[in-house]
C-alpha positions in Angstrom: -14.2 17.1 6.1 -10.8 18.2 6.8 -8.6 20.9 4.9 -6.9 18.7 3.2 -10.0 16.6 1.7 -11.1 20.1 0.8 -8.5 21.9 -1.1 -7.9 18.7 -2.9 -11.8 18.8 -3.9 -11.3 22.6 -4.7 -8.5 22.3 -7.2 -8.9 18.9 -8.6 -5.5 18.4 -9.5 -4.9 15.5 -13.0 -8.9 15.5 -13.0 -9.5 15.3 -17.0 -9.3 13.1 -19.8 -6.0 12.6 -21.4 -6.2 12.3 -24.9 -2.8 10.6 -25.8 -2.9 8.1 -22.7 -1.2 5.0 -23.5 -4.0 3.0 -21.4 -7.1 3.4 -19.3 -9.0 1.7 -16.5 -11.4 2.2 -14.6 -12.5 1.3 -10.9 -16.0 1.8 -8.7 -19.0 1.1 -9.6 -21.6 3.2 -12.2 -24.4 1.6 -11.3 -23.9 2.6 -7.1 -22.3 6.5 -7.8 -18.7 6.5 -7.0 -16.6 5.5 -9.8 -13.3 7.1 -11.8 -11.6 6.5 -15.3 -8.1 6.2 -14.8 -6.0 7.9 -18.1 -2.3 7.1 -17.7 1.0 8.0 -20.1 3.3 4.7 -20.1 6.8 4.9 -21.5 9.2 1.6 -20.7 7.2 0.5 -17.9 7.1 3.7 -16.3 3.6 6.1 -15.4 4.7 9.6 -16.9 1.8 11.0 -16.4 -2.1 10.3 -14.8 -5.5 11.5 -15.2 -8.7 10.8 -14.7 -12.7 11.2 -14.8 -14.6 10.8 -11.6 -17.9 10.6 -10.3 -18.9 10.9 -6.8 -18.6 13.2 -3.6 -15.7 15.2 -2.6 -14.1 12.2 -1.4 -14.2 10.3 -4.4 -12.4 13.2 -5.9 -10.2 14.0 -3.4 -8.6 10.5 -3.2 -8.4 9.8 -7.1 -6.5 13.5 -7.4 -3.9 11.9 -4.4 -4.0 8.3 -6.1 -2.7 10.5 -9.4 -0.1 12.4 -7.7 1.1 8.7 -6.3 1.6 6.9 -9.2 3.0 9.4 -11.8 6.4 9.0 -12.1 6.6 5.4 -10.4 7.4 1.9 -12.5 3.7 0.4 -13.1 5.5 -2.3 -10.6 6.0 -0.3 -8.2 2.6 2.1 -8.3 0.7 -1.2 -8.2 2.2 -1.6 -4.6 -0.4 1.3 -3.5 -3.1 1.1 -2.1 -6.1 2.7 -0.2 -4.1 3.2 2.9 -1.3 5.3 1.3 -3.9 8.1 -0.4 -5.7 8.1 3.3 -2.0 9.1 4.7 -1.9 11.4 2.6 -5.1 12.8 3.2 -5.3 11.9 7.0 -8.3 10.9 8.6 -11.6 10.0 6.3 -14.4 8.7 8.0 -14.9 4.9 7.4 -18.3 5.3 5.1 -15.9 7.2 2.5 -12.8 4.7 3.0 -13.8 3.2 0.0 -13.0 5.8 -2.0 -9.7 5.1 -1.5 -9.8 2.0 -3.3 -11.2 2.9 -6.7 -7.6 4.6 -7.4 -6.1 0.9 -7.3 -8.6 -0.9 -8.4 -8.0 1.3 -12.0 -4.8 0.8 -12.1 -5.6 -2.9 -12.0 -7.4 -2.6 -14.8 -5.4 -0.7 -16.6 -2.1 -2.5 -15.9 -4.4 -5.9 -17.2 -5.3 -3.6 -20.4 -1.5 -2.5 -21.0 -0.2 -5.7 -20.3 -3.0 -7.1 -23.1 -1.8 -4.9 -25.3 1.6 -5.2 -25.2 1.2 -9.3 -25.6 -1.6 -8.7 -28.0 0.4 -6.2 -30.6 1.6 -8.3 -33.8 5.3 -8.0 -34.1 7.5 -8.0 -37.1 9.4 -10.6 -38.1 
């Protein structure tokens, strides 16, 4: 594990549920072991801040804390241009077993972006 993979796992930066998040997702799989709850603050289309629940091993956590530090402050646009290979960049190498790790970041903010967008369509109006 490099030092990277491991003060990220130490200090678990934006690991927590946020309360007043606009919109969650999730992404993993329960039923397997790795999987994350993805909390984000959306204001006009923009990712103000992001959180989120995981469970897994130290590279489950490591790569959701990166994914978090990615998208906050980006348009939901442009964050949903990230993938798994821009959080291992970050991190540098990460055996291939753990690459898919990577992936639960995007894969919540799929599902949230679907849930936001939902919402937003959803919402009765007035007229």
């Amino acid at each position: 594990m490099n030092e990277k993979v491991k003060e990220y796992f130490i200090n678990q930066p934006n690991l927590g549920v946020m309360e007043d998040a606009t919109v969650m997702g999730r992404g993993g799989d329960p039923g397997c072991g790795d999987y994350i709850e993805l909390y984000l603050k959306i204001e006009n289309d923009r990712i103000l801040k992001a959180s989120a629940m995981v469970a897994g091993c130290a590279y489950a956590i490591a790569t959701t804390c990166v994914f978090t530090e990615l998208i906050t402050g980006k348009s939901l646009d442009d964050a949903m241009l990230l993938g798994g290979d821009d959080v291992i960049r970050v991190l540098g190498e990460v055996p291939e077993e753990k690459i898919h790790c990577s992936l639960m970041g995007p894969e919540a903010l799929r599902n949230a972006a679907h849930n936001y967008i939902m919402a937003k369509i959803c919402t009765p109006f007035e007229v």
